[in-house]
C-alpha positions as semicolon CSV with decimal commas, in nm:
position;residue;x (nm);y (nm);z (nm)
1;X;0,000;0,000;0,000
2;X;0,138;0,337;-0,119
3;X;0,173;0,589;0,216
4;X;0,011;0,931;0,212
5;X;0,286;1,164;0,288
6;X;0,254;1,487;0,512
7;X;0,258;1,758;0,177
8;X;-0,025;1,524;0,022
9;X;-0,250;1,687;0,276
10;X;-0,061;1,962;0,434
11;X;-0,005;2,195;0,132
12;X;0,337;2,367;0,266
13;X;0,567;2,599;0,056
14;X;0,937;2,622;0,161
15;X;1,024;2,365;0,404
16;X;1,298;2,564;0,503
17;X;1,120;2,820;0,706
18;X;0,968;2,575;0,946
19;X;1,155;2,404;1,236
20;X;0,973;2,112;1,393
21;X;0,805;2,099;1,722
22;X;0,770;1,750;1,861
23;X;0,584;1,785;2,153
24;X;0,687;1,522;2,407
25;X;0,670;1,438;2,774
26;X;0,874;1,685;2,959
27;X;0,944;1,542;3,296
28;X;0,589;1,646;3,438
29;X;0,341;1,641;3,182
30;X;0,236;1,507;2,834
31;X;0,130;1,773;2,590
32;X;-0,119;1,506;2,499
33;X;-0,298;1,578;2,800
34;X;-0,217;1,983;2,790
35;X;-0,431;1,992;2,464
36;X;-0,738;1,820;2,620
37;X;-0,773;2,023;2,894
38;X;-0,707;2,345;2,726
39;X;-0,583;2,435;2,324
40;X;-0,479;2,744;2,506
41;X;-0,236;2,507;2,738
42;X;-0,092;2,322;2,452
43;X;-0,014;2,672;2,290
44;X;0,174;2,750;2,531
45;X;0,396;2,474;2,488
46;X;0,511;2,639;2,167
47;X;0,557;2,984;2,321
48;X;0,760;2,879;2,557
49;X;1,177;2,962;2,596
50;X;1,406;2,788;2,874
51;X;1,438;3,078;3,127
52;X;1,796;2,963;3,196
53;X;1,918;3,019;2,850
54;X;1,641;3,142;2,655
55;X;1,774;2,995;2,326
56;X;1,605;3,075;2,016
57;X;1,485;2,740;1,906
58;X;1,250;2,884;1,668
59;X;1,484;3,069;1,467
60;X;1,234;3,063;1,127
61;X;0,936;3,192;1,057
62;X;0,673;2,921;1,141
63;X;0,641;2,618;1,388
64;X;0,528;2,278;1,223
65;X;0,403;2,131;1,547
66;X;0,317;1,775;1,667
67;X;0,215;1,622;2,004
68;X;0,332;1,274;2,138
69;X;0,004;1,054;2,096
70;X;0,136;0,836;2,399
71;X;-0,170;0,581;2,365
72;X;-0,011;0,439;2,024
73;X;0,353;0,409;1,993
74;X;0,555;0,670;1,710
75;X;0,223;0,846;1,630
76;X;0,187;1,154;1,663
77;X;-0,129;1,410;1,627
78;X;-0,108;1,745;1,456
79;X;-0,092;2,037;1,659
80;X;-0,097;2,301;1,381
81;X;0,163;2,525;1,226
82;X;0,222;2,855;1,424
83;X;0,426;3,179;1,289
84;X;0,660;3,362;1,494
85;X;0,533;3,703;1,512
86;X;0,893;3,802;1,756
87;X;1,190;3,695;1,968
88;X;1,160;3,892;2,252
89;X;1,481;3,866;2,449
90;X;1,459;3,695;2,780
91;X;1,133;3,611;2,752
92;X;0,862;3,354;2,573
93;X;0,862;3,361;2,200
94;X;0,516;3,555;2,065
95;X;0,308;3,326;1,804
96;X;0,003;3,342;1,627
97;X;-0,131;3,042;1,507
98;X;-0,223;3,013;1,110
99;X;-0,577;2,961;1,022
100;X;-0,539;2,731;0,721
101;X;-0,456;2,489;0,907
102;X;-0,661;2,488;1,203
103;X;-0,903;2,202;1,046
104;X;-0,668;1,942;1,056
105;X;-0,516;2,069;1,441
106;X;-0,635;1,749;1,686
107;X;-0,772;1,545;1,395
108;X;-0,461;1,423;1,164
109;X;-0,258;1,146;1,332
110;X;0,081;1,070;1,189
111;X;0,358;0,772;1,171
112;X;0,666;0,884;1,256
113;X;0,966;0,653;1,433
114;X;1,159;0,926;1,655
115;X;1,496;0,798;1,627
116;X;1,682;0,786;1,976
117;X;1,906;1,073;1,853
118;X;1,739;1,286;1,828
119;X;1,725;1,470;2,136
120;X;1,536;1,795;2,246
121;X;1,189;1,974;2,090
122;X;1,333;2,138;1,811
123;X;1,403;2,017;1,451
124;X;1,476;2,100;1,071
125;X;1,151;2,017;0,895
126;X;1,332;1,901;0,573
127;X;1,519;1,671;0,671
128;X;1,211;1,458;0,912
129;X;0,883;1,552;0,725
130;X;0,991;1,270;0,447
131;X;0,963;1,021;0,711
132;X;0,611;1,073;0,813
133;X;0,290;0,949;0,709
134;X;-0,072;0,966;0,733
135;X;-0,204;0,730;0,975
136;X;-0,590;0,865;1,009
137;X;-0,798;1,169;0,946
138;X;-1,018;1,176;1,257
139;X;-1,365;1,239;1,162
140;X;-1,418;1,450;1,480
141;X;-1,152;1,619;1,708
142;X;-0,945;1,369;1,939
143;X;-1,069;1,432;2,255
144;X;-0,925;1,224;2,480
145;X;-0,887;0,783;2,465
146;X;-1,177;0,585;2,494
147;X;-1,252;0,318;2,739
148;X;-1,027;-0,012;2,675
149;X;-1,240;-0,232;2,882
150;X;-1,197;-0,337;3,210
151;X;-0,924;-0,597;3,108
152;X;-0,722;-0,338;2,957
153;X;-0,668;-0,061;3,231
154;X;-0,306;-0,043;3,304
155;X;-0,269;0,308;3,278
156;X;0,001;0,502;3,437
157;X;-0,138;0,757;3,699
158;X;-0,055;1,091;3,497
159;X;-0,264;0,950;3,193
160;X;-0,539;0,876;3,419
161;X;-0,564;1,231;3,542
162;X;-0,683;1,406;3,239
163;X;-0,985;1,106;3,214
164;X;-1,088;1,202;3,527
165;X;-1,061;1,593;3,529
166;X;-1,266;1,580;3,190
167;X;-1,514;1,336;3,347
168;X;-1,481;1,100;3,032
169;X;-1,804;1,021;2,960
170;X;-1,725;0,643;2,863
171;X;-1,504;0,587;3,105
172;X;-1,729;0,719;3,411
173;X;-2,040;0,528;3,293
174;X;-1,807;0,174;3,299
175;X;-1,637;0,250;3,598
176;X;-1,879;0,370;3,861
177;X;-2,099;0,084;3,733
178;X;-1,882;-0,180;3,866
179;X;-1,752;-0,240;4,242
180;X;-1,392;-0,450;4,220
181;X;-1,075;-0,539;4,311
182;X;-0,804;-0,280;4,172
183;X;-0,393;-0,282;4,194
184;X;-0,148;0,022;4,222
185;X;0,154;-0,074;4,137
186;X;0,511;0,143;4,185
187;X;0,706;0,103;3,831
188;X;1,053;0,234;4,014
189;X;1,027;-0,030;4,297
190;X;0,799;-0,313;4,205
191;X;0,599;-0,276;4,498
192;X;0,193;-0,325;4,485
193;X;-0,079;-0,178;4,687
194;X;-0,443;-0,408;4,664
195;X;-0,746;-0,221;4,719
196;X;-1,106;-0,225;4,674
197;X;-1,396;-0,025;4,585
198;X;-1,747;-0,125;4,722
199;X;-1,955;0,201;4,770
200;X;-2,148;0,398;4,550
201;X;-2,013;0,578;4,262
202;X;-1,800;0,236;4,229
203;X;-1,431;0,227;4,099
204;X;-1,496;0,570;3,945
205;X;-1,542;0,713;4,245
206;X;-1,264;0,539;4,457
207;X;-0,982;0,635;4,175
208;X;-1,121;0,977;4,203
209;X;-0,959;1,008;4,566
210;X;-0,622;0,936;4,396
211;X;-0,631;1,185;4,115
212;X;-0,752;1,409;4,408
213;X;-0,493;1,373;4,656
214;X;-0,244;1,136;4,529
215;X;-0,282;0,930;4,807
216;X;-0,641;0,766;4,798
217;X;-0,566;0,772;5,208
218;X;-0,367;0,502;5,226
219;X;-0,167;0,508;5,513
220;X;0,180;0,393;5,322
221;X;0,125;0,586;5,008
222;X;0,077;0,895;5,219
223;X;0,422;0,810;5,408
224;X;0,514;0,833;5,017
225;X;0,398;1,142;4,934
226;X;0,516;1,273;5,225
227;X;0,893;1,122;5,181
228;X;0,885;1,201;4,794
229;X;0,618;1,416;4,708
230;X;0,285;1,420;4,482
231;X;0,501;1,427;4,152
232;X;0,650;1,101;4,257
233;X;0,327;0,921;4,241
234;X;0,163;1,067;3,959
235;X;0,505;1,011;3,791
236;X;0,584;0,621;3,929
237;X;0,248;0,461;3,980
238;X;0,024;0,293;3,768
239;X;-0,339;0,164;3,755
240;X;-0,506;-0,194;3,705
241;X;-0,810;-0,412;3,777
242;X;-0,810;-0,766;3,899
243;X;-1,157;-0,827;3,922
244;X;-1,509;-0,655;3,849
245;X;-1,859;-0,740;4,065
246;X;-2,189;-0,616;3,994
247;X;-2,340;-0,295;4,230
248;X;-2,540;-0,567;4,424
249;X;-2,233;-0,736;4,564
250;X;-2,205;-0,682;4,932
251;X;-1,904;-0,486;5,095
252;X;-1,829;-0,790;5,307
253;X;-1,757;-1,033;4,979
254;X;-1,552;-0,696;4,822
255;X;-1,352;-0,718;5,119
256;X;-1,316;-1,117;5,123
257;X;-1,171;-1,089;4,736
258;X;-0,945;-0,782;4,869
259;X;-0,836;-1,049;5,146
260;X;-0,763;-1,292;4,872
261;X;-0,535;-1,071;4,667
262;X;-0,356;-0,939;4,936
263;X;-0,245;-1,354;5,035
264;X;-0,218;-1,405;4,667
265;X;0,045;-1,157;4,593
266;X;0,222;-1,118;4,972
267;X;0,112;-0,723;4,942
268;X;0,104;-0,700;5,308
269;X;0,433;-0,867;5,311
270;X;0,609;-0,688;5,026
271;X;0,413;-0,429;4,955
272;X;0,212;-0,118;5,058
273;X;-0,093;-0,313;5,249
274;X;-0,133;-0,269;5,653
275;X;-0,392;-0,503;5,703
């Protein structure tokens, strides 16, 4: 099958004037997630200049910009093209985003394989824009992924947050529908933490404590946050489910199949369980 390059659809004159913006994870955030909450947020992205060196990245005329789509590996959704209106020194660059191609901004996902080189935000168009390729044309605006199912959640905290701030509509109608067995898990350390929802407002509304505080109020992952800090979590922890049970289930067999886990996999003994 013959790919659909980036200037099939993209109709761009003088390659040259454009650096690349490949919006990627930056130590706190996604951009990925940025852009859902806010355009305005993700604009800023491309605005901003490293207050410790302010170096002129964008030294051309316009910003060919893409954001990380972290739910499929090396794709990558167009974030628009931006011109830069001025350089002021010591301070954020001033852009102005250009309207022709607004209707693709959000909706055009692309291939491209970032090699491990290449290092940094900023980029010669030319010499990367051969290497993409048109993966979809959205019919609507991406706004955010939909629900896996229940035997797919294992979701890293930080991509969970945005799911739950926007109140996913998919993704709150399967989850507070179901009362379960769920598992935290620390990627750094390999240690677990078994809990359970059994109350109303289900899972939904028990992972909603976590986004809130970090914590959820368990006694050893406040310790955590304490020790290391919110940013630690959101940055370490990730997100599963072991087992679903209807809204009719009583709290004392939730508990029971908590018990069970908690045996199974020694998180009292090796992990972040009390009791």
């Amino acid at each position: 099958m013959t790919e659909i390059k980036v200037t099939d659809i993209l109709q761009l004159e003088e390659l040259k004037k454009y650096k690349l913006h490949l919006g990627s994870h930056d130590g706190k955030s996604e951009p990925l997630d940025s852009y859902l909450k806010d355009e305005k947020e993700w604009k800023r992205w491309n605005e901003w200049r490293n207050p410790k060196t302010y170096k002129n990245e964008w030294n051309r005329g316009y910003i060919f910009s893409l954001i990380d789509f972290y739910p499929r590996k090396n794709t990558w959704l167009f974030g628009g093209i931006f011109k830069v209106k001025n350089r002021p020194d010591n301070a954020n660059y001033i852009i102005e985003e250009i309207e022709e191609y607004k209707k693709y901004v959000g909706k055009l996902l692309l291939n491209f394989k970032r090699p491990s080189s290449m290092r940094g935000r900023s980029f010669l168009l030319e010499n990367q824009i051969d290497k993409m390729a048109i993966n979809q044309l959205l019919e609507h605006k991406y706004t955010g992924e939909v629900f896996p199912g229940f035997d797919s959640i294992n979701h890293d905290f930080y991509h969970l947050v945005n799911i739950f701030k926007l109140e996913k509509f998919d993704w709150e109608t399967a989850l507070e529908s179901v009362k379960g067995i769920y598992l935290l898990t620390n990627k750094e350390t390999g240690k677990s933490y078994i809990g359970s929802a059994y109350s109303d407002g289900g899972i939904w509304s028990r992972w909603s404590q976590y986004i809130n505080t970090s914590h959820g109020w368990n006694e050893q992952i406040i310790a955590l946050v304490k020790e290391k800090g919110e940013e630690y979590i959101r940055k370490n922890f990730k997100f599963s489910i072991l087992e679903i049970h209807g809204m009719y289930v009583s709290e004392a067999e939730i508990k029971k199949r908590e018990s069970y886990w908690k045996e199974k996999l020694m998180t009292r003994e090796h992990g972040y369980n009390s009791n």
